[in-house]
MIDREN-897850 format. One line per 4 residues: number of its first residue (from 1); for each residue z, y, x of C-alpha. Coordinates in steps of 0.05 Angstrom, whole numbers. Example, Ala and Ser with C-alpha at 12.3 -4.5 7.8 and 13.67 -1.06 7.14 Angstrom:
BEGIN
1> 156:-90:246 | 143:-21:273
***
This chain:
BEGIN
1> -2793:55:-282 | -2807:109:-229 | -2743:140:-255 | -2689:83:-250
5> -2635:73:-220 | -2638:156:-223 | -2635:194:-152 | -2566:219:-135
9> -2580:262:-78 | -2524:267:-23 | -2481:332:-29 | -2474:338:45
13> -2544:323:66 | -2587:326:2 | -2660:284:9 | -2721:340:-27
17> -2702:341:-90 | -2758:305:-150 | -2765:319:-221 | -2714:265:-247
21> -2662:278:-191 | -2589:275:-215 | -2551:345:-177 | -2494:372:-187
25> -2463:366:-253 | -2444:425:-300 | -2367:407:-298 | -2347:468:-331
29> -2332:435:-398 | -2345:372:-436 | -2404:399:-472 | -2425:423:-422
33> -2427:366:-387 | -2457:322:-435 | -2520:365:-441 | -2530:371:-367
37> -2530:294:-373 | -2583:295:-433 | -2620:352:-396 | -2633:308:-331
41> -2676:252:-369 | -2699:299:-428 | -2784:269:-424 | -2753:212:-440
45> -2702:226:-489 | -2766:264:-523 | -2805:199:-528 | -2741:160:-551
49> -2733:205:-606 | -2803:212:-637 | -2808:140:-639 | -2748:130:-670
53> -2768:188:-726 | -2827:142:-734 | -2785:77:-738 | -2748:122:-797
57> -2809:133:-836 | -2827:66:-874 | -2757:65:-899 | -2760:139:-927
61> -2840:132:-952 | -2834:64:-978 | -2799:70:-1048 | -2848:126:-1059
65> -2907:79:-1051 | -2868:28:-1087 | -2866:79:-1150 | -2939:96:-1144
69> -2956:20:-1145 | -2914:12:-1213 | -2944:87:-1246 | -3015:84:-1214
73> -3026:7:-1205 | -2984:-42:-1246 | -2971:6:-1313 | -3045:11:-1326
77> -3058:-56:-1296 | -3103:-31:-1239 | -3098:-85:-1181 | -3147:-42:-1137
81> -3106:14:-1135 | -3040:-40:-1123 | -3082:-75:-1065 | -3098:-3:-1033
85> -3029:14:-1045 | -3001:-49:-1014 | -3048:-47:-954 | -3016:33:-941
89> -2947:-8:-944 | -2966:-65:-896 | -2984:-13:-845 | -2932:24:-853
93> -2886:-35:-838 | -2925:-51:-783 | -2922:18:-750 | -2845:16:-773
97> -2838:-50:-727 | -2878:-31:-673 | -2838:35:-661 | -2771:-9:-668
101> -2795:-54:-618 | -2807:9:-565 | -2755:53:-593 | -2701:-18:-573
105> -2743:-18:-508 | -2731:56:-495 | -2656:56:-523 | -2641:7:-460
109> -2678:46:-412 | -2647:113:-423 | -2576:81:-423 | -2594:48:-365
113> -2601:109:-326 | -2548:152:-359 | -2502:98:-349 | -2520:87:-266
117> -2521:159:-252 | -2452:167:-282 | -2433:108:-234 | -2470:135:-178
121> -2445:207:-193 | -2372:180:-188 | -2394:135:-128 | -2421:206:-91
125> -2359:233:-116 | -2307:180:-85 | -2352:190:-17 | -2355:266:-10
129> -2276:271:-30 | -2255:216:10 | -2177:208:25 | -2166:268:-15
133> -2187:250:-81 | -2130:195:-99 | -2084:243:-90 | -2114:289:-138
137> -2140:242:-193 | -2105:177:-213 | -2145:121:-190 | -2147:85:-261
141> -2185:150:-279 | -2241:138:-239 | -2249:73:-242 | -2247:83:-322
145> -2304:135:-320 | -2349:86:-277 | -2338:36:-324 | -2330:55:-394
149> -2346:124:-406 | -2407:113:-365 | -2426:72:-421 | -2414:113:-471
153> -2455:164:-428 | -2507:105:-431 | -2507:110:-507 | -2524:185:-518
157> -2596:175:-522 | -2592:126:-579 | -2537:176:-616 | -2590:230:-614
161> -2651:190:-628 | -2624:152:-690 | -2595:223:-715 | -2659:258:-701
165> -2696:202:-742 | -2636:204:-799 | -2637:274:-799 | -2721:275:-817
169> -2725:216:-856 | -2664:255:-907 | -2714:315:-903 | -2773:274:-921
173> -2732:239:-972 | -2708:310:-1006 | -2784:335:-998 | -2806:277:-1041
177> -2752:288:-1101 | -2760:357:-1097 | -2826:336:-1114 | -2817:296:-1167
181> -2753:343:-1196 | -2721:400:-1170 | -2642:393:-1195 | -2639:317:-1158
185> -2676:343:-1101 | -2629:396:-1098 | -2572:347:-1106 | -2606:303:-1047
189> -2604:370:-999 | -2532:389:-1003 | -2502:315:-1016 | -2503:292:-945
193> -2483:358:-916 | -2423:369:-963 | -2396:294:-950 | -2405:297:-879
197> -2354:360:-886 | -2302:324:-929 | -2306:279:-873 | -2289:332:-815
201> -2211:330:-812 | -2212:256:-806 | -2246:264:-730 | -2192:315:-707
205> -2131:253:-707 | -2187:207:-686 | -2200:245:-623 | -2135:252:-607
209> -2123:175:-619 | -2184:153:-576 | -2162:196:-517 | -2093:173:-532
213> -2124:103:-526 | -2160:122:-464 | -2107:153:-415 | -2064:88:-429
217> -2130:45:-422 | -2134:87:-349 | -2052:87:-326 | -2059:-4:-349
221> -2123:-4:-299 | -2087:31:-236 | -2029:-21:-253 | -2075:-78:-255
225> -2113:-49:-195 | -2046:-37:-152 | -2025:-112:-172 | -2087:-143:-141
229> -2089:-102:-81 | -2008:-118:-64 | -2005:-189:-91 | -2005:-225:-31
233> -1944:-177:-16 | -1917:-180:-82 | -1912:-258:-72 | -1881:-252:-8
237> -1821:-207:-30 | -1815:-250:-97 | -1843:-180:-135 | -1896:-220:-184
241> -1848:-217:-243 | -1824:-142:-243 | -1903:-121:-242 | -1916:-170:-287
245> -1865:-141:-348 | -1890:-74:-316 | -1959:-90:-332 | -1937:-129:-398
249> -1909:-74:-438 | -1964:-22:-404 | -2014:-65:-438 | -1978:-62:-504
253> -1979:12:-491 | -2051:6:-492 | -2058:-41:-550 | -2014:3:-594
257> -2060:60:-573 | -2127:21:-585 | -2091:-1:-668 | -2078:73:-672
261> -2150:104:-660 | -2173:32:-697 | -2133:62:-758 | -2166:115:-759
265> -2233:88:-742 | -2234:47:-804 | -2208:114:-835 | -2278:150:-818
269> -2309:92:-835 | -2284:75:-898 | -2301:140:-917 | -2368:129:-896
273> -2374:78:-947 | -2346:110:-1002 | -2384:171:-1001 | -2447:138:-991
277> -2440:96:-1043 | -2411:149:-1096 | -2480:188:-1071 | -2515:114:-1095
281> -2485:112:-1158 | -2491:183:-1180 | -2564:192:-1154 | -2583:129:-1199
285> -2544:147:-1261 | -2569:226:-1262 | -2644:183:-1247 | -2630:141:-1314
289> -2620:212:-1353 | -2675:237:-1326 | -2723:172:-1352 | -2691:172:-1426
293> -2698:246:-1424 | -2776:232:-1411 | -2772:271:-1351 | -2793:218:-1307
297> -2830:153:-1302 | -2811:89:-1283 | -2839:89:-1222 | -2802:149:-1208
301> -2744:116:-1231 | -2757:60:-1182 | -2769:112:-1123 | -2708:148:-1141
305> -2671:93:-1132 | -2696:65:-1070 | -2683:129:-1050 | -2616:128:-1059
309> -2606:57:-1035 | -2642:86:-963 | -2591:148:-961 | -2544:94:-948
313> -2566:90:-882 | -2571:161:-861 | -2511:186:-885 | -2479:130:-848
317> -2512:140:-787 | -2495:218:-802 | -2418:194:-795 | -2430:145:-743
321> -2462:195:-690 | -2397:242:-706 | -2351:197:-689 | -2389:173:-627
325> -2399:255:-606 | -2324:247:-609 | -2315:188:-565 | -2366:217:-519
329> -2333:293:-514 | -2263:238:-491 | -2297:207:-434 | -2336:273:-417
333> -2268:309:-415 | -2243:252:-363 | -2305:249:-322 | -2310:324:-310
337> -2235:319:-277 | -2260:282:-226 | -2329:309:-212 | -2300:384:-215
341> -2258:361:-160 | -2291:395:-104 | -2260:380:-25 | -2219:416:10
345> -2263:424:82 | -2312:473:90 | -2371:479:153 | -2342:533:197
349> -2396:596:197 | -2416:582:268 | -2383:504:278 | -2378:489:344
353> -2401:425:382 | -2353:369:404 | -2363:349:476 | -2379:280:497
357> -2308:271:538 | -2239:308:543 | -2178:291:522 | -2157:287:454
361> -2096:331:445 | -2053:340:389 | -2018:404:397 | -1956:389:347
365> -1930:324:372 | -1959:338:443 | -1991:268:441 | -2049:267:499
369> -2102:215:513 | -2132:225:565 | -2208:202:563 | -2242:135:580
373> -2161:105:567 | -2122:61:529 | -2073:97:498 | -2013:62:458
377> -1970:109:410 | -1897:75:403 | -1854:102:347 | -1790:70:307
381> -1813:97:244 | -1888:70:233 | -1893:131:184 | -1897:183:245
385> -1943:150:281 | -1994:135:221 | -1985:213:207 | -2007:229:282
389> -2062:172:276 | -2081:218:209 | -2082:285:241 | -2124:260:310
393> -2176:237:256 | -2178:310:210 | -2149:278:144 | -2098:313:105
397> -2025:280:93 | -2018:242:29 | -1949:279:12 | -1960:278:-64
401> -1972:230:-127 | -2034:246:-168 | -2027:293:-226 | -2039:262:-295
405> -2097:288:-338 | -2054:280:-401 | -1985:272:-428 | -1954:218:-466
409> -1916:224:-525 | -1909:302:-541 | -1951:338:-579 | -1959:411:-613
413> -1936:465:-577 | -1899:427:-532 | -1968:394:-507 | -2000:457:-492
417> -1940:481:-452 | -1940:416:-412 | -2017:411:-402 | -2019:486:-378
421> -1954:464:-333 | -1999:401:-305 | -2060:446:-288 | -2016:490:-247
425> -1992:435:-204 | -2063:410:-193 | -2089:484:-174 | -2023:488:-131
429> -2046:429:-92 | -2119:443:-93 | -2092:511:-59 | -2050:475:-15
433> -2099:427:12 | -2154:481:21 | -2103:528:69 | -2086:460:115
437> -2164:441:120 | -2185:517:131 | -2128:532:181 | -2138:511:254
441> -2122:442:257 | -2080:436:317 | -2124:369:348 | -2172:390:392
445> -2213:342:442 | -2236:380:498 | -2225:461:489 | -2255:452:412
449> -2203:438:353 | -2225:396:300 | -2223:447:252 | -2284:490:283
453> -2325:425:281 | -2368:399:222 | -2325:350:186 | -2386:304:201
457> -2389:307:266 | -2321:289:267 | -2324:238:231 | -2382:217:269
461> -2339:224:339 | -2269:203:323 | -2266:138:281 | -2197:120:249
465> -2178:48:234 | -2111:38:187 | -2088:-23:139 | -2129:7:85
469> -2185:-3:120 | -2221:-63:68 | -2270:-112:66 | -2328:-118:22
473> -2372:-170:-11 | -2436:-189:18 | -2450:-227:79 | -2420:-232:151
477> -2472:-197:175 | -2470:-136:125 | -2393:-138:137 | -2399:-130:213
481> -2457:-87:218 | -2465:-47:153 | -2513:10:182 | -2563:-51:205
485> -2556:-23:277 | -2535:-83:328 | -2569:-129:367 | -2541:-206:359
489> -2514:-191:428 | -2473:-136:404 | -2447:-162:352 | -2429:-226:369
493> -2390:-187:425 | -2352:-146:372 | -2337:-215:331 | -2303:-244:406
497> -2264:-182:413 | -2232:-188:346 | -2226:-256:359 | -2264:-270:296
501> -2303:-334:317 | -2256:-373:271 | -2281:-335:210 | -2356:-343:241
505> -2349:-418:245 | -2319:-433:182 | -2363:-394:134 | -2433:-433:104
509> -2493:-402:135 | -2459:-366:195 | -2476:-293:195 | -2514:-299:123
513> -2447:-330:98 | -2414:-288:34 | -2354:-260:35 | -2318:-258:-29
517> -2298:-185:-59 | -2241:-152:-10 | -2247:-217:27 | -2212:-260:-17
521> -2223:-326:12 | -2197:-303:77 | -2121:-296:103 | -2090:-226:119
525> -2102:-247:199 | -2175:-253:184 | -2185:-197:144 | -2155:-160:193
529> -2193:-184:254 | -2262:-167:212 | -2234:-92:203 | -2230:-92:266
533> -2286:-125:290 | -2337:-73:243 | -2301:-15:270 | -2313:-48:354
537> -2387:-51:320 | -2390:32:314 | -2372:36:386 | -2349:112:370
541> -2328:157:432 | -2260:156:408 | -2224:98:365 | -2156:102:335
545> -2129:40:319 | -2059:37:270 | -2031:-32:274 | -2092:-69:296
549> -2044:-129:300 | -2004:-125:253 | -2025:-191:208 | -2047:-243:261
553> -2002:-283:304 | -1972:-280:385 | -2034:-318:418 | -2087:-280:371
557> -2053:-220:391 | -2051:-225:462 | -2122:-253:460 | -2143:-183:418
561> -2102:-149:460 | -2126:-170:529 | -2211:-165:494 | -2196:-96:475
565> -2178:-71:528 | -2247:-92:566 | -2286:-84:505 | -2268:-10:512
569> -2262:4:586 | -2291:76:593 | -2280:100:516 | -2226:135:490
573> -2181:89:452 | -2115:108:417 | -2072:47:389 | -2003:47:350
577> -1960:-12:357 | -1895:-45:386 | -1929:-104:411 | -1910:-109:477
581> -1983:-159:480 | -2019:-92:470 | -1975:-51:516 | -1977:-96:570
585> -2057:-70:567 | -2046:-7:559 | -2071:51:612 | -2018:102:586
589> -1956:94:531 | -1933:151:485 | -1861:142:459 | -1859:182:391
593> -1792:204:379 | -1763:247:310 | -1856:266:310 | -1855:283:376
597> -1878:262:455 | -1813:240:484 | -1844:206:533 | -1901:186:568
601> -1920:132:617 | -1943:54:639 | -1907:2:592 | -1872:-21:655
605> -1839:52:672 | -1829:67:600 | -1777:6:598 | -1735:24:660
609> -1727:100:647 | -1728:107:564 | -1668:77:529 | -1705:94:469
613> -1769:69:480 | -1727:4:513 | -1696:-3:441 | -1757:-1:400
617> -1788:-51:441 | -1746:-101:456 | -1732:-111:384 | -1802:-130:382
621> -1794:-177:439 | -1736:-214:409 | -1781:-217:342 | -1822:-268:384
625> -1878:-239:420 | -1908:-272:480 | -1906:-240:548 | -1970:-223:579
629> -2019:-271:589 | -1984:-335:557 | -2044:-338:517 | -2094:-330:562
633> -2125:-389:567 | -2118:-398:481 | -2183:-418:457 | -2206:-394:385
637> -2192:-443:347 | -2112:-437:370 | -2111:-373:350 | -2124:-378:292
***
C-alpha cells in the first residue's frame, strides 16, 4: 500500500513531491473540492470501479441466461444445452464473487486514504495557521471535518464505483430488452432517468436539513470540547450545572436537527421504494401482454422479469448516490472554510537574519531584556502582560470571536442577506490580520524587527510558553523530548528544573510511562511543571514564560524558581508573574503599568521606590508566598 496513509507535503517546506502526493486543495468551491479529492487517488478509483462494473454483471446477465435455459434447454428438453448453460452461470457467479471480494477490499482502501488525507489536510492546516485559525473558524468546525466529513470524503470512491457499475449494468439490462422488444426496452431507458427526476426537489430540503444538522452537530462539539478543557475550573467555581443545561438543550438543538434531515431522509427513500417498485410491477404486467400477445416466450417472460426484479437495485443505488453527493457537497462546503483559510504572514522579499544575542525590545510598551538575563514582567492586569508576552513572540492578538459559517433559524432572503453580511466580517478580519502581520512589528531583538524575519526563524529563536501550552498522549519521554533530540543527561536536567521528578517517579516504566490524553491522570501542578519542563528541553535563545507558576504551590515554586534561574544563566529569559519566589531571582524587573514600562529595576529597588509595583506585590505576599529561600532545602517529594 505504497500509497497509504497518502503524503501531505508541508506547505512551508514541501518534501519532492510523488505521484500520489496530496497538495494544495482546490478550495474554490465544493465541487471543486470534491474532484480535486477524487483526482489525487484516480489509478485507484479506476480499478475500484471496473471491478465493481464486473461485480454488476452476473446480476444484469443472469435472468438472460436463466431465459435461454427455459427457451433453449428445458422447453425442448435438451439437458446439454441446460448443463452448458448452467456451467456459463456458475462462472459467472464465481467471477461476480471474486470481484465483490476485491471490489470490498478496494472500497476500504480508497476510503482509507481519502479519509486520512482529509485528516492530515486539516492537521497541515491547524499547523500552518496556528494561533490564527480559531479565531477565524469555530473550533467545532474543524474538529467536525476531521471527523465526520472526512468520512464521508472516505466514502466517495464507493459512491462512484457502485454508480458506475449501476449505471452499466441498467445499460446492459436495456441492451438486452431492446433485444428481445423495442417498446419495453424503450420503457427500461427512460424509466430510471424520469424517476430519478421526480425525485430531484426532494434533495433541495434535504440538503438544507443535513447542513442544518451539521452546523448544530459542529456549535454541540466546541461546547463539549470547551467543557472538557475548563472542567477542572468549572468544578472549582461550582459552573458544572450552567454548562451542563447549556450543553443539554444544544444537544436537543442537534437532535431536532438530525429528526429533521431523518424526515426527509426517509422522504427520498421512501420514494426510492415506491418508484422502484411501480417500475417492478409495470415492467412485469406490460411482460405478461407481451406473452399472451405471442410476442414473447416464456423464457423471455422469465428474463423480463428478473430484469425488473434487478432494476430494483440500480435505481436504488441511482437515489442512494444522490443523496450521498448531497451529504458530501455539506461536508465539502465546511471543509473548504477552513482549508481556504490561508495565514496572515508572509516571507519578507529579502528576510533578514536574527542575530545570536541583543536585546529583545518591544518598542510599544518599551519593555527591554537585556540578553543572557532573567527578566520578570509585573503587571496588575495579567491581560497586558500576556499581550506583551504575545507580541515579543510575533502572534497576532486574539481580539475577536470566530465568525459562524451559517445562520440559525432564518431563511429566504433574509439568509442570503445575513450570509453575505457574515462573509464580510470574515474578509474584514482576514484584512485586518494581514495589515498587523505585514506592518513592521514593533519587537525587534538586536537592530532586526520580527517582522523582516522568516516567521520560522522566529519561531525557531523566540519560544513562547502560556497556559495553553498542553500535554499530549504518549510517553514521558515523547512528552519531554518530542523532536528525539536530548541526551538522558539533558533531559533529566530539564525534568529537575521543572521540578518534575515527582511525575518521573510515580509513572510505570519511568520515561516509557504513558501519559493519558492532555494529561489527564496528572494534577494542574504537574501538568504545568511538564510544560515547562518540554519547553527547558528546546533550550531556545530566548524563552518567554507567562505564569510558569501559576498552578503549583510556595515550595515548588521557589524550588522552580531558584532551578530556573541557573538552568538559564547566559540565555535570554522573559517571565510574567507576581511571585515574589520568581522575583527574588530575577536579574531585572519590568513593572507594566496601563501597557506600558513604568518602571524598571532589581525586585529589591522596585519595592522601595514604586508604590505601584509595592501594591501589586505585596498583595501577592499576603496571598501566602514564601520569602526567598524557605524552600531551599525542600526535597521533591515535598513539593509536590
Amino acid at each position: 500500500m505504497h500509497d497509504f496513509p497518502p503524503v501531505v507535503p508541508d506547505f512551508e517546506d514541501p518534501a519532492p513531491r510523488r505521484p500520489r502526493d496530496f497538495g494544495a486543495p482546490d478550495a474554490r468551491t465544493p465541487t471543486r473540492f470534491v474532484l480535486w479529492l477524487l483526482r489525487q487517488q484516480w489509478p485507484l478509483l479506476l480499478l475500484l470501479t471496473g471491478v465493481t462494473v464486473v461485480q454488476w454483471l452476473p446480476g444484469a446477465l443472469g435472468p438472460y441466461i436463466v431465459g435461454r435455459i427455459v427457451d433453449d434447454g428445458i422447453t425442448p428438453r435438451d439437458l446439454g444445452v441446460v448443463g452448458r448453460w448452467c456451467l456459463v452461470l456458475l462462472a459467472l457467479v464465481l467471477v461476480g464473487a471474486g470481484a465483490g471480494v476485491l471490489g470490498h477490499t478496494l472500497i476500504v482502501r480508497t476510503w482509507l486514504v481519502g479519509m486520512f488525507a482529509a485528516i492530515k489536510l486539516v492537521t497541515r492546516k491547524v499547523t500552518q495557521m496556528g494561533h490564527v485559525l480559531p479565531q477565524r473558524t469555530p473550533t467545532g468546525e474543524v474538529l467536525s471535518v476531521a471527523t465526520g466529513d472526512s468520512d464521508q470524503f472516505g466514502g466517495l470512491g464507493e459512491v462512484l464505483s457502485n454508480l458506475a457499475g449501476a449505471l452499466v449494468a441498467y445499460l446492459v439490462i436495456a441492451v438486452l430488452v431492446l433485444s428481445t422488444s423495442v417498446p419495453l426496452g424503450l420503457i427500461v431507458l427512460i424509466a430510471a432517468p424520469v424517476l430519478v427526476v421526480l425525485a430531484l426537489p426532494l434533495l433541495r430540503p434535504l440538503q438544507r436539513r443535513q447542513t442544518e444538522e451539521r452546523t448544530q452537530l459542529s456549535e454541540l462539539t466546541s461546547l463539549a470540547t470547551d467543557i472538557v478543557a475548563g472542567l477542572r475550573i468549572l468544578r472549582g467555581i461550582g459552573g458544572e450545572d450552567t454548562f451542563s443545561r447549556n450543553y443539554a438543550v444544544q444537544s436537543q438543538r442537534t437532535r431536532a436537527a438530525g429528526l429533521a434531515a431523518g424526515r426527509w431522509q426517509a422522504a427520498v427513500d421512501s420514494a426510492s421504494v415506491l418508484f422502484s417498485g411501480l417500475f417492478l410491477v409495470v415492467l412485469t404486467w406490460l411482460g405478461s401482454r407481451e406473452v399472451s400477445a405471442g410476442r414473447l416466450t416464456v423464457g423471455e417472460l422469465i428474463s423480463l422479469f428478473g430484469y425488473a426484479v434487478f432494476m430494483v437495485w440500480p435505481i436504488q443505488v441511482f437515489f442512494e448516490s444522490a443523496q450521498k453527493w448531497v451529504r458530501v457537497l455539506v461536508s465539502a462546503r465546511k471543509a473548504i472554510a477552513v482549508f481556504d483559510q490561508q495565514p496572515p504572514w508572509h516571507s519578507p522579499a529579502e528576510p533578514l537574519r536574527l542575530p545570536a544575542s541583543g536585546q529583545l525590545h518591544d518598542h510599544a510598551s518599551g519593555f527591554t531584556a537585556e540578553p543572557g538575563e532573567l527578566t520578570v514582567i509585573v503587571s496588575a492586569l495579567p491581560d497586558d502582560s500576556a499581550a506583551l508576552a504575545d507580541r515579543l513572540g510575533r502572534y497576532l492578538p486574539a481580539e475577536y470571536e470566530p465568525v459562524p459559517l451559517d445562520i440559525e433559524g432564518v431563511k429566504g432572503r433574509a439568509a442570503r442577506q445575513a450570509r453575505a453580511q457574515q462573509r464580510l466580517e470574515r474578509a474584514r478580519l482576514v484584512d485586518r490580520d494581514r495589515r498587523l502581520a505585514e506592518q513592521r512589528w514593533g519587537v525587534s531583538l538586536g537592530p532586526v524587527d520580527l517582522g523582516d524575519v522568516a516567521l520560522r526563524e522566529v519561531r525557531d529563536t523566540i519560544v513562547v510558553s502560556d497556559a495553553a501550552s498542553q500535554v499530549f498522549a504518549g510517553t514521558l519521554q515523547n512528552l519531554v523530548d518530542p523532536h528525539s533530540r536530548l541526551s538522558l543527561a539533558e533531559a533529566e536536567r530539564a525534568l529537575h528544573t521543572a521540578a518534575a521528578e515527582d511525575v518521573f517517579a510515580g509513572l510505570p516504566g519511568g520515561w516509557q510511562g504513558q501519559i493519558d490524553e492532555r494529561g489527564r491522570g496528572l494534577s494542574g501542578g504537574q501538568r504545568q511543571r511538564l510544560v515547562l519542563a518540554r519547553v527547558l528541553a528546546l533550550d531556545p535563545p530566548v524563552l518567554v514564560l507567562v505564569e510558569p507558576t501559576s498552578a503549583v504551590d510556595a515550595h515548588t515554586e521557589a524550588l522552580i524558581a531558584r532551578r530556573l534561574a541557573e538552568h538559564r544563566r547566559g540565555r535570554t529569559t522573559v517571565a510574567t508573574t507576581v511571585s515574589p519566589l520568581l522575583l527574588h531571582h530575577a536579574d531585572r524587573v519590568a513593572f507594566l503599568e496601563d501597557g506600558h514600562i513604568a518602571a524598571t529595576g532589581t525586585h529589591e529597588e522596585l519595592l522601595a521606590t514604586s508604590a505601584g509595583y509595592r501594591r501589586v506585590v505585596s498583595r501577592e505576599e499576603s496571598d501566602g508566598a514564601l520569602p526567598d529561600g524557605a524552600a531551599a532545602d525542600s526535597t521533591p517529594e515535598e513539593a509536590r
